[in-house]
mmCIF file of the N, C-alpha and C atoms, coordinates in Angstrom:
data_MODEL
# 
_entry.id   MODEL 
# 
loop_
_atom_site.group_PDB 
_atom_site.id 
_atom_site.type_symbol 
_atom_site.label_atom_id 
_atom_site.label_alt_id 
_atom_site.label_comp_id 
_atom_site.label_asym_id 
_atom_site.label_entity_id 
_atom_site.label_seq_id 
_atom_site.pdbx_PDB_ins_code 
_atom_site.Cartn_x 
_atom_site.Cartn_y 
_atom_site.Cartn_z 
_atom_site.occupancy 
_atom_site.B_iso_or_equiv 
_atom_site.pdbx_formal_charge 
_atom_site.auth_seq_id 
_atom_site.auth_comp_id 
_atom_site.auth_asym_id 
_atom_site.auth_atom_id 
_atom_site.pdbx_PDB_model_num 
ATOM 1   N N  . UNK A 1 1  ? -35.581 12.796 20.749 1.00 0.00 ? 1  UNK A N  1 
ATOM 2   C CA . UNK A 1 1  ? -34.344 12.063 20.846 1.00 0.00 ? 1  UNK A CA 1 
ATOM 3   C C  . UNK A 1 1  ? -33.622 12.027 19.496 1.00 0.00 ? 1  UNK A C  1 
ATOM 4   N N  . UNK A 1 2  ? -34.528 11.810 18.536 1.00 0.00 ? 2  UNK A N  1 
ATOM 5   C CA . UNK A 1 2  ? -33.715 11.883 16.858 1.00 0.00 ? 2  UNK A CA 1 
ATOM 6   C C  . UNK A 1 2  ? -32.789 13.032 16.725 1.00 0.00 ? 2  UNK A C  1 
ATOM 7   N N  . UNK A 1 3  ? -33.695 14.571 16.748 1.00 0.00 ? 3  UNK A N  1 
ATOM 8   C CA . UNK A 1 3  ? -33.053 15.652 16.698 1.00 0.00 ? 3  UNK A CA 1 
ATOM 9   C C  . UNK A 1 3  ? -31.543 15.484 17.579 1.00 0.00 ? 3  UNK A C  1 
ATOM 10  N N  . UNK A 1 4  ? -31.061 15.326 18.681 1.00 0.00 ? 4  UNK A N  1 
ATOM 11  C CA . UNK A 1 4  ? -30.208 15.198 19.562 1.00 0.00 ? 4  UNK A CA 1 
ATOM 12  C C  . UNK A 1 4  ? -29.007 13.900 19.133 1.00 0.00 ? 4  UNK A C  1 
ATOM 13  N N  . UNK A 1 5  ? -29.656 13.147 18.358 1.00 0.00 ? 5  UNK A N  1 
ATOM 14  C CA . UNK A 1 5  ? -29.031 11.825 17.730 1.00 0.00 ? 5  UNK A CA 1 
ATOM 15  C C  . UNK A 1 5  ? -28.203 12.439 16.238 1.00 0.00 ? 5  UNK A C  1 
ATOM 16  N N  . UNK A 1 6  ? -28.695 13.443 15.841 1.00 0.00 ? 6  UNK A N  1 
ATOM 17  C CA . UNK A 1 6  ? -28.686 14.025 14.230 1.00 0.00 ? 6  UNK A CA 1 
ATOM 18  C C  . UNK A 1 6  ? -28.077 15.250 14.491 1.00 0.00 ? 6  UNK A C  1 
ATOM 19  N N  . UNK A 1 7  ? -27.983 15.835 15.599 1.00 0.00 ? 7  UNK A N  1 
ATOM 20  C CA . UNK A 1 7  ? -27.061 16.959 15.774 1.00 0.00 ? 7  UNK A CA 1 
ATOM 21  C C  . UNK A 1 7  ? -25.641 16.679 16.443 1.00 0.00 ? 7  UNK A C  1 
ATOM 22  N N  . UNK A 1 8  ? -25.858 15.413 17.569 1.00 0.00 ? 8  UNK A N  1 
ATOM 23  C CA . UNK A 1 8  ? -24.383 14.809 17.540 1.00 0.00 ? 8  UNK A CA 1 
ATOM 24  C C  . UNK A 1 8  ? -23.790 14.647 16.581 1.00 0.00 ? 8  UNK A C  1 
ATOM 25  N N  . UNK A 1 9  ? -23.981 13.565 15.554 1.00 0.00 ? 9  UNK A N  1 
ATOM 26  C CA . UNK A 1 9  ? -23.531 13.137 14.266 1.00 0.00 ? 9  UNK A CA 1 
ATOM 27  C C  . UNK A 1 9  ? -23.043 14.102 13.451 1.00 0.00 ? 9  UNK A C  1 
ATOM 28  N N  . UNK A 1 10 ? -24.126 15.663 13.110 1.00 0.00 ? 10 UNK A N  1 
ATOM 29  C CA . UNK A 1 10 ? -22.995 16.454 12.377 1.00 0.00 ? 10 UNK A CA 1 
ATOM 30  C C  . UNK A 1 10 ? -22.396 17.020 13.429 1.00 0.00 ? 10 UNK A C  1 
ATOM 31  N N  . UNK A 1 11 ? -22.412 17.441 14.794 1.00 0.00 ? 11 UNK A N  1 
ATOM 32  C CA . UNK A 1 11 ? -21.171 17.630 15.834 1.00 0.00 ? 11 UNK A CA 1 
ATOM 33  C C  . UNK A 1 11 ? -20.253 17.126 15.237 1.00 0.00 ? 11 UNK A C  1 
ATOM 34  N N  . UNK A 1 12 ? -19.882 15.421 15.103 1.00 0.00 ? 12 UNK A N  1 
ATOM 35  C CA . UNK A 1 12 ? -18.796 14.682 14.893 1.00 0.00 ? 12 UNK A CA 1 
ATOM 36  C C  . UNK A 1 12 ? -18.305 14.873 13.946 1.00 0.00 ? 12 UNK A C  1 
ATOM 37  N N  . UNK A 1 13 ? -18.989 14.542 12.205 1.00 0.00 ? 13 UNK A N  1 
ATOM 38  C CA . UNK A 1 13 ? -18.718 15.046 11.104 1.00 0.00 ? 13 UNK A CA 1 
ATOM 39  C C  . UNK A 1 13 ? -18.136 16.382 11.446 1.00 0.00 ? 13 UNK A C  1 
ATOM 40  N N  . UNK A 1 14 ? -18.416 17.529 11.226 1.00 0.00 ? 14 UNK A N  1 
ATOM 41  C CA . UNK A 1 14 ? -18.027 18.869 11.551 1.00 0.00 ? 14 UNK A CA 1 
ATOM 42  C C  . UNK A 1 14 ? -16.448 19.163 12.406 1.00 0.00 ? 14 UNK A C  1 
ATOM 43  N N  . UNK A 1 15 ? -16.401 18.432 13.229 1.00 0.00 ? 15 UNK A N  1 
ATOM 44  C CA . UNK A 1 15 ? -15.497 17.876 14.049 1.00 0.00 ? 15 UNK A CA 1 
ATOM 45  C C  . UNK A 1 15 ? -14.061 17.200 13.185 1.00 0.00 ? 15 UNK A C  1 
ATOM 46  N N  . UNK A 1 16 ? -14.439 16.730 12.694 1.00 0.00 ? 16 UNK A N  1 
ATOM 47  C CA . UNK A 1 16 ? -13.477 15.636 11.963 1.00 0.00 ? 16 UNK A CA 1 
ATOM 48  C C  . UNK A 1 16 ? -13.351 16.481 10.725 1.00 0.00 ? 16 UNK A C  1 
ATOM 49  N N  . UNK A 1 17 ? -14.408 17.464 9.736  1.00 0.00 ? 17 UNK A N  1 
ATOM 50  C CA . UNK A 1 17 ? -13.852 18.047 9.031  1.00 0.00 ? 17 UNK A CA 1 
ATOM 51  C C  . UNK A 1 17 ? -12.901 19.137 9.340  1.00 0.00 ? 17 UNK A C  1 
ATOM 52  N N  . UNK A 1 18 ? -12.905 19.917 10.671 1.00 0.00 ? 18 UNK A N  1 
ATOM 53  C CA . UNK A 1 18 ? -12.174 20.648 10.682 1.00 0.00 ? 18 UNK A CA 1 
ATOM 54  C C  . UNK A 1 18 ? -10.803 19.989 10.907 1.00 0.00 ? 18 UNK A C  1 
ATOM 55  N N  . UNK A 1 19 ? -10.485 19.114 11.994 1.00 0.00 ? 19 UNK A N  1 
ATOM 56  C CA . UNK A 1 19 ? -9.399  18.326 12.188 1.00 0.00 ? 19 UNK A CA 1 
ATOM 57  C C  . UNK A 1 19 ? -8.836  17.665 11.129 1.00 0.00 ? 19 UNK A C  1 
ATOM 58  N N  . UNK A 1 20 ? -9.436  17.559 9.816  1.00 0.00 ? 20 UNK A N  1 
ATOM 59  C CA . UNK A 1 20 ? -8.715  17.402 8.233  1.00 0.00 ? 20 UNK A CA 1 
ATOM 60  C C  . UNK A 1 20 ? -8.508  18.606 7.629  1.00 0.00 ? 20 UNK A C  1 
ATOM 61  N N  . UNK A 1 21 ? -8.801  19.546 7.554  1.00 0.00 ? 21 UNK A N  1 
ATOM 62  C CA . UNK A 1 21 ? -8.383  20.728 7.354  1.00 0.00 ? 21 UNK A CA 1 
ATOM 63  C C  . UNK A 1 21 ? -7.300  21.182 7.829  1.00 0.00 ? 21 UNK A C  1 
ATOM 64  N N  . UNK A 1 22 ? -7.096  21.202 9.021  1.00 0.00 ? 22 UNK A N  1 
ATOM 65  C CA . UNK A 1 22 ? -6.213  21.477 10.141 1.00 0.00 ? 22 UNK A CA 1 
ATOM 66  C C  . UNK A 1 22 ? -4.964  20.722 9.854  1.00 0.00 ? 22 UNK A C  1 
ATOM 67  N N  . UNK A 1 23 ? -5.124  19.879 9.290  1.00 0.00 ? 23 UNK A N  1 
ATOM 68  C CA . UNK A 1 23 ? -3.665  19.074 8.935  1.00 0.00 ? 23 UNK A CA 1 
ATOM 69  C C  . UNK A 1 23 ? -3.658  18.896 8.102  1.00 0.00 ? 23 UNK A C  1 
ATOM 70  N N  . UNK A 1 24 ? -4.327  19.573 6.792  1.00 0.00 ? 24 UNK A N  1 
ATOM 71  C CA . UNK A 1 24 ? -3.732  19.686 5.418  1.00 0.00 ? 24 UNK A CA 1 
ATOM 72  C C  . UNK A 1 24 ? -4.417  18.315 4.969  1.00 0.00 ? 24 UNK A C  1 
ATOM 73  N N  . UNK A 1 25 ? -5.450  17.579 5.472  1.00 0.00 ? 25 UNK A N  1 
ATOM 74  C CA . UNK A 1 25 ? -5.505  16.675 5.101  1.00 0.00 ? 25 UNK A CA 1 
ATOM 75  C C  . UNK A 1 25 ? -6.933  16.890 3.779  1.00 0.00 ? 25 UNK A C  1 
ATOM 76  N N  . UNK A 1 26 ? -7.175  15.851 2.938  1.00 0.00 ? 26 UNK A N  1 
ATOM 77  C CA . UNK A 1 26 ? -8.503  16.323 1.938  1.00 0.00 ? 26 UNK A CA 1 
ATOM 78  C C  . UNK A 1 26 ? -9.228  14.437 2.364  1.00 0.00 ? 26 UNK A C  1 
ATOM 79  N N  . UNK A 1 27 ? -10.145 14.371 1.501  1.00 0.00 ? 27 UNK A N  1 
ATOM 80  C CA . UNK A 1 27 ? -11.182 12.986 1.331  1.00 0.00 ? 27 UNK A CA 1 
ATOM 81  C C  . UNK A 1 27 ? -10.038 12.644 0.689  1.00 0.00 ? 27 UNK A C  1 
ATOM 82  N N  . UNK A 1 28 ? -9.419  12.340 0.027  1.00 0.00 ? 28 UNK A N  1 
ATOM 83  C CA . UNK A 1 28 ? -8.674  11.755 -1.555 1.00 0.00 ? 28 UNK A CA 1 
ATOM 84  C C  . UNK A 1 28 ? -7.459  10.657 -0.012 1.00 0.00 ? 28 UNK A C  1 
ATOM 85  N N  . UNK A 1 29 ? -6.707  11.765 0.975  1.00 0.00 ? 29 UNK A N  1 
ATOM 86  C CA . UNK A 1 29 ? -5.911  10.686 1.939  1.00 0.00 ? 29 UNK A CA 1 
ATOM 87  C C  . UNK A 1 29 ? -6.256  9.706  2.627  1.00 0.00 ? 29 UNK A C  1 
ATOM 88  N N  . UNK A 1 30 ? -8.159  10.316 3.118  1.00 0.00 ? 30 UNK A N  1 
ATOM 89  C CA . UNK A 1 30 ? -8.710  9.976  3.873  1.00 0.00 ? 30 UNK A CA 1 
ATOM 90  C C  . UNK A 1 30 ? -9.404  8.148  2.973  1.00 0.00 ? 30 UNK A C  1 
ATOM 91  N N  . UNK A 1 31 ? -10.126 8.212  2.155  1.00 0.00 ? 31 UNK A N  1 
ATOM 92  C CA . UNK A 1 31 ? -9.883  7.180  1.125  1.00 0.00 ? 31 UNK A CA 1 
ATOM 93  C C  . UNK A 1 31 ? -8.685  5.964  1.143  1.00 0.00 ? 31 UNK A C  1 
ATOM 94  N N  . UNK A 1 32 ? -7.199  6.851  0.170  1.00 0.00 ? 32 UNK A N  1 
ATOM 95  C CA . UNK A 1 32 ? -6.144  6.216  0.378  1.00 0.00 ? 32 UNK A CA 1 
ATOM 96  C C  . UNK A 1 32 ? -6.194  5.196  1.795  1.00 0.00 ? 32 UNK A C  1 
ATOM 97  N N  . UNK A 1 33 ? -6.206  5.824  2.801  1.00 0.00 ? 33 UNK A N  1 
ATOM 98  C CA . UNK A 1 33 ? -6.075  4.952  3.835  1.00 0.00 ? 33 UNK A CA 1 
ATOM 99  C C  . UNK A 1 33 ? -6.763  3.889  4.752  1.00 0.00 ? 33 UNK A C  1 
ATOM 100 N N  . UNK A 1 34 ? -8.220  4.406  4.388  1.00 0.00 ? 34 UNK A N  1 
ATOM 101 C CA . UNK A 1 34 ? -9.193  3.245  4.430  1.00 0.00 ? 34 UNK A CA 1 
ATOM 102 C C  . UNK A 1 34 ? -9.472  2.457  3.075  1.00 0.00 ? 34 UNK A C  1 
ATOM 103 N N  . UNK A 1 35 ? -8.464  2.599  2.169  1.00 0.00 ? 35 UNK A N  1 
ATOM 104 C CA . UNK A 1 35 ? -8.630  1.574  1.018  1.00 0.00 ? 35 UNK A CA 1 
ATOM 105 C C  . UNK A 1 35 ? -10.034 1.664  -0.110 1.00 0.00 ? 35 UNK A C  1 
ATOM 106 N N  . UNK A 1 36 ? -10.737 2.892  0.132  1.00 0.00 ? 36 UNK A N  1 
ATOM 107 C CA . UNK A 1 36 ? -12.108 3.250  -0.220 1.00 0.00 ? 36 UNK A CA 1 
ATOM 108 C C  . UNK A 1 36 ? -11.989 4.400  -1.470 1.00 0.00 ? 36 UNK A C  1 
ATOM 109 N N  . UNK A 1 37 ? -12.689 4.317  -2.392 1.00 0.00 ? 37 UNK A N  1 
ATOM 110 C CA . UNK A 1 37 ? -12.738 5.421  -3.007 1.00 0.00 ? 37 UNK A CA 1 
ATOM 111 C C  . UNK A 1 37 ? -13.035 6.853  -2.662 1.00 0.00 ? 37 UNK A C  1 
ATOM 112 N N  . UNK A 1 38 ? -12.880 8.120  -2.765 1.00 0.00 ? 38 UNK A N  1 
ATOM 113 C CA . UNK A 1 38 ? -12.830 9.400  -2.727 1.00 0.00 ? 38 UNK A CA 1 
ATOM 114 C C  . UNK A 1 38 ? -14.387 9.648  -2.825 1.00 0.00 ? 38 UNK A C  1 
ATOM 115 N N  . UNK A 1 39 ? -14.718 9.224  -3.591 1.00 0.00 ? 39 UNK A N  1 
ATOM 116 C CA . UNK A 1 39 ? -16.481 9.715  -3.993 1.00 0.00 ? 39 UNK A CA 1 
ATOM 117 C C  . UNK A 1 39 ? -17.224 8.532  -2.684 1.00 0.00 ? 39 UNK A C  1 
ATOM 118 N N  . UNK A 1 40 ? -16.563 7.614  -2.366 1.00 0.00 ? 40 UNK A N  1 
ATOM 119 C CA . UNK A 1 40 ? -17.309 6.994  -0.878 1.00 0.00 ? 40 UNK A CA 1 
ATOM 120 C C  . UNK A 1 40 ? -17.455 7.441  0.467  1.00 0.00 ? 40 UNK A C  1 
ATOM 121 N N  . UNK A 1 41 ? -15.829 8.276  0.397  1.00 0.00 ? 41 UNK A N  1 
ATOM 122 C CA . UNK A 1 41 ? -15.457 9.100  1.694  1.00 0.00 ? 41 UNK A CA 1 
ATOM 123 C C  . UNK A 1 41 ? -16.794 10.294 1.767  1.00 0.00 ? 41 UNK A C  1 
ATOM 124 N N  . UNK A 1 42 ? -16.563 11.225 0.293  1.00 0.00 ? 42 UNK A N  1 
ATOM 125 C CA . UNK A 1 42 ? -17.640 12.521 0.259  1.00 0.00 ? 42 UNK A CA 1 
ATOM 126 C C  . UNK A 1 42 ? -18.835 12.242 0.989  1.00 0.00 ? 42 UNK A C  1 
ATOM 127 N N  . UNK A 1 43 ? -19.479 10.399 0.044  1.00 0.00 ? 43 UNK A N  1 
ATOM 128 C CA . UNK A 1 43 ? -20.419 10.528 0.746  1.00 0.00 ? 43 UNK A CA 1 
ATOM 129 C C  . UNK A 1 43 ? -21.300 9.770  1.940  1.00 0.00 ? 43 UNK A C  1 
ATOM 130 N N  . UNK A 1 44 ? -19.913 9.511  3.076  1.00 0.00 ? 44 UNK A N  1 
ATOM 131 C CA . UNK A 1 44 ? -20.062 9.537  3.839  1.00 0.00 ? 44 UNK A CA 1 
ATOM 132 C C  . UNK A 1 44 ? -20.390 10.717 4.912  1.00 0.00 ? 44 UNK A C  1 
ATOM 133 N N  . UNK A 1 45 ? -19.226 11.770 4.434  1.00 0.00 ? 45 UNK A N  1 
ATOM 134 C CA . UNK A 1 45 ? -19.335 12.690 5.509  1.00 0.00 ? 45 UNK A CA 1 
ATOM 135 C C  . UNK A 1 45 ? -20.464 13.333 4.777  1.00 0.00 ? 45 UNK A C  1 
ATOM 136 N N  . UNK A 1 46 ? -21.067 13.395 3.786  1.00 0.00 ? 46 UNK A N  1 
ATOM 137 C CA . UNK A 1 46 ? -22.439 14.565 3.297  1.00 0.00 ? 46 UNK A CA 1 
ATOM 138 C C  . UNK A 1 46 ? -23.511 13.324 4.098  1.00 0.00 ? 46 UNK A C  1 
ATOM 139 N N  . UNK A 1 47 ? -24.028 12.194 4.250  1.00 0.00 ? 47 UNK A N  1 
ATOM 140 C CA . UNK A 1 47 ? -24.816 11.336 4.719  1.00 0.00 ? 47 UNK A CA 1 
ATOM 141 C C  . UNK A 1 47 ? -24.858 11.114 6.233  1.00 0.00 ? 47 UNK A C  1 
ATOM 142 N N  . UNK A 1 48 ? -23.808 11.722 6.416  1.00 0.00 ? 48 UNK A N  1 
ATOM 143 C CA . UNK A 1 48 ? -23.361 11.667 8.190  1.00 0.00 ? 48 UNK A CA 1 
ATOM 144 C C  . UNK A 1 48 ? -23.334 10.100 8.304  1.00 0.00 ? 48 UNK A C  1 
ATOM 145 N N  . UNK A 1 49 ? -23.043 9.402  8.069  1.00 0.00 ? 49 UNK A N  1 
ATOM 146 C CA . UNK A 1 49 ? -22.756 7.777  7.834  1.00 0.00 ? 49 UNK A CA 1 
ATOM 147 C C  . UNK A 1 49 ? -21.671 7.282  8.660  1.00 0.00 ? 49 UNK A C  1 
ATOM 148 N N  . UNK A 1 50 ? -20.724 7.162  9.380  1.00 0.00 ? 50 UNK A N  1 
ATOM 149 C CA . UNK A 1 50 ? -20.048 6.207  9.650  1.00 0.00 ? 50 UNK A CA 1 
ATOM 150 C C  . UNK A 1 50 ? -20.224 5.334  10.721 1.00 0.00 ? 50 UNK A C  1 
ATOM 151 N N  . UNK A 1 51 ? -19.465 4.114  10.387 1.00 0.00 ? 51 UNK A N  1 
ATOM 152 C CA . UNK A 1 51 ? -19.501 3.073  11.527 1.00 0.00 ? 51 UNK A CA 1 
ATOM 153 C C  . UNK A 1 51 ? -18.396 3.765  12.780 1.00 0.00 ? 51 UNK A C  1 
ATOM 154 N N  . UNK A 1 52 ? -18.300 3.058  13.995 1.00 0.00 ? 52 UNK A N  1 
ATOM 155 C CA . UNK A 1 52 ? -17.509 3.652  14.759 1.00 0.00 ? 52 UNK A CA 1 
ATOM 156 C C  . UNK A 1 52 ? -16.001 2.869  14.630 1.00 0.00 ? 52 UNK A C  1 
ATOM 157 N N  . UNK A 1 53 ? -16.172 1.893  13.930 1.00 0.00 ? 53 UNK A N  1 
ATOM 158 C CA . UNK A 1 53 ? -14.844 1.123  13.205 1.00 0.00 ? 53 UNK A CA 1 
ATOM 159 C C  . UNK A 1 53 ? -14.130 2.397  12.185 1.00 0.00 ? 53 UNK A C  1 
ATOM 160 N N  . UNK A 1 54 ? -14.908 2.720  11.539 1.00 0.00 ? 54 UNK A N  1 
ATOM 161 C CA . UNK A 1 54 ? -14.534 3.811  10.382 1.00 0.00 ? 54 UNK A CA 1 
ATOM 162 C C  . UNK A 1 54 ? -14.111 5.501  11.079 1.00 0.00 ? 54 UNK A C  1 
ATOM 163 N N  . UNK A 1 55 ? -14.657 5.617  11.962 1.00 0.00 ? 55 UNK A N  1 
ATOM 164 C CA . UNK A 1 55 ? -14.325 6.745  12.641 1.00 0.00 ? 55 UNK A CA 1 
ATOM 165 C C  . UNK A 1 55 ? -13.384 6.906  13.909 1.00 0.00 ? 55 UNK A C  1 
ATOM 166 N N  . UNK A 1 56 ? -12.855 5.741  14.081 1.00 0.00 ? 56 UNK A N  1 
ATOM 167 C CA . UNK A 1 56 ? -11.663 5.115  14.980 1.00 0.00 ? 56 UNK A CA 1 
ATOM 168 C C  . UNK A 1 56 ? -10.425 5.192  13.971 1.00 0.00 ? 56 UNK A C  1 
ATOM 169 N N  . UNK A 1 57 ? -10.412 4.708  12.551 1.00 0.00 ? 57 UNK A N  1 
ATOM 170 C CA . UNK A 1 57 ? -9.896  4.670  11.294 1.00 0.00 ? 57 UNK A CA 1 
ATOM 171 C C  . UNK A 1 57 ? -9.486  6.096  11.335 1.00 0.00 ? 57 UNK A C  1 
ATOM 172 N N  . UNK A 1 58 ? -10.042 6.876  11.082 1.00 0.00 ? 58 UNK A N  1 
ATOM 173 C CA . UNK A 1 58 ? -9.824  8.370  10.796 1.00 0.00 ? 58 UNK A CA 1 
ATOM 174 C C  . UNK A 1 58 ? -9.311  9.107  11.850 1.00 0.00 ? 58 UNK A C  1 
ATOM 175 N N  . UNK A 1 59 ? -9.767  8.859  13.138 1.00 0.00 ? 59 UNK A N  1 
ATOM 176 C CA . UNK A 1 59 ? -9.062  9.808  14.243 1.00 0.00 ? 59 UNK A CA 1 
ATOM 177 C C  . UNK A 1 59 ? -7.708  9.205  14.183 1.00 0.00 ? 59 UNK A C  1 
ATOM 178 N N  . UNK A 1 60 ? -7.432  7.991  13.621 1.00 0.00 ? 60 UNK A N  1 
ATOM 179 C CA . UNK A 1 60 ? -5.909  7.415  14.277 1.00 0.00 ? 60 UNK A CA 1 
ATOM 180 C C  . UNK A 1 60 ? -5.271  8.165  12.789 1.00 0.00 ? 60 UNK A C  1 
ATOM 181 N N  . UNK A 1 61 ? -5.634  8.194  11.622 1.00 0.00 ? 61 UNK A N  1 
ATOM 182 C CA . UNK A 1 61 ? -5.008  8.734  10.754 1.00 0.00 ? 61 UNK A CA 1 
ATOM 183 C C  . UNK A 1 61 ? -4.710  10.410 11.188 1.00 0.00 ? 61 UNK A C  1 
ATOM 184 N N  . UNK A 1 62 ? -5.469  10.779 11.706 1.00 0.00 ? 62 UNK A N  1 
ATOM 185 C CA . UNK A 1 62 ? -5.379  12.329 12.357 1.00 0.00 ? 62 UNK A CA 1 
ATOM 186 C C  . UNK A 1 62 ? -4.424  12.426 14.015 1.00 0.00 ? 62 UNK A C  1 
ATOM 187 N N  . UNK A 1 63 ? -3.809  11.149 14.215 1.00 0.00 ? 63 UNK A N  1 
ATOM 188 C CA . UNK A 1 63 ? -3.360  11.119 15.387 1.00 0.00 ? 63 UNK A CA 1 
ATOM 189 C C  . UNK A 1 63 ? -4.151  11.448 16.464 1.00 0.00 ? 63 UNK A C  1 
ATOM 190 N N  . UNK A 1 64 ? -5.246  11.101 16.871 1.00 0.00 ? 64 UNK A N  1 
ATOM 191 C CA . UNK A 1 64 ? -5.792  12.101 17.772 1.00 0.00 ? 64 UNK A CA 1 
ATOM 192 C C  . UNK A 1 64 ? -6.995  10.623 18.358 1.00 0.00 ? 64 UNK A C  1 
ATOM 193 N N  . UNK A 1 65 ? -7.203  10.891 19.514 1.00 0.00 ? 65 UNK A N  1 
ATOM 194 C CA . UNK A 1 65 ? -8.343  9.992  20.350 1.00 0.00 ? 65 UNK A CA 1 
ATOM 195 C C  . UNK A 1 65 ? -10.081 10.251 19.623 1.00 0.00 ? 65 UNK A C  1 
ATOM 196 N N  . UNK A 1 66 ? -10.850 9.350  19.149 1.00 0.00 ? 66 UNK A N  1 
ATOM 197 C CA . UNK A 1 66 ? -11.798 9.795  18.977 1.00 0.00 ? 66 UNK A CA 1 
ATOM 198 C C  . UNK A 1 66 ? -13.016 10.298 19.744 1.00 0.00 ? 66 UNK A C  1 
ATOM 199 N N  . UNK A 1 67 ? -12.164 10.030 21.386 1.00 0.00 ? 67 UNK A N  1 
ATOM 200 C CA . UNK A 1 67 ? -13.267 10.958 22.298 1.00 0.00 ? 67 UNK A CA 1 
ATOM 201 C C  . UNK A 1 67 ? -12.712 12.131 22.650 1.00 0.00 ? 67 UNK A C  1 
ATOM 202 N N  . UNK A 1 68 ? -12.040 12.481 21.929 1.00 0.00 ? 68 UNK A N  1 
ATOM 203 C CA . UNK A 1 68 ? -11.450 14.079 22.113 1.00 0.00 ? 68 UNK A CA 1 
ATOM 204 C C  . UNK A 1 68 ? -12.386 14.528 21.195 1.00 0.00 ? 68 UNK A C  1 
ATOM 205 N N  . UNK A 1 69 ? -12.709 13.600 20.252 1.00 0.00 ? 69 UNK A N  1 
ATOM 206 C CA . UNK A 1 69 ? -13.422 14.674 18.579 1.00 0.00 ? 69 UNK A CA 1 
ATOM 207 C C  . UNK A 1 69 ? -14.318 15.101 19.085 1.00 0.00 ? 69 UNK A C  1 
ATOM 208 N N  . UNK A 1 70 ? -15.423 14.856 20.545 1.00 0.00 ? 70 UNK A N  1 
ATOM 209 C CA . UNK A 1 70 ? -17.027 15.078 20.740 1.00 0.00 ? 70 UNK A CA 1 
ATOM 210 C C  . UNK A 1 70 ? -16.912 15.588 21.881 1.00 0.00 ? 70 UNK A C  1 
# 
């Protein structure tokens, strides 16, 4: 069940990095807009870390539903 728990998660990560790419976006906006430093954002997405508060945060900055991301 872990393995399957840990391959969703970078699914999502992976997911969300391309959809910042895709719109020109970097960590440095992604930061700006959750009010967080740049080196917190990195290491979130390298830790596969977020809350689903924080990843609701980011799909709305990307315009986009966060059950489209998975």
């Amino acid at each position: 069940m872990l393995v399957r728990t840990m391959a969703d998660a970078e699914g999502l990560v992976n997911a969300l990095k391309r959809l910042l790419k895709g719109a020109g976006m970097t960590y440095a906006d992604v930061a700006v807009h959750l009010l967080v430093s740049e080196s917190t954002v990195k290491r979130w997405f390298a830790d596969r870390n977020f809350s689903l508060q924080r990843v609701d945060v980011i799909c709305e900055l990307l315009c986009v539903e966060w059950h489209d991301v998975i």
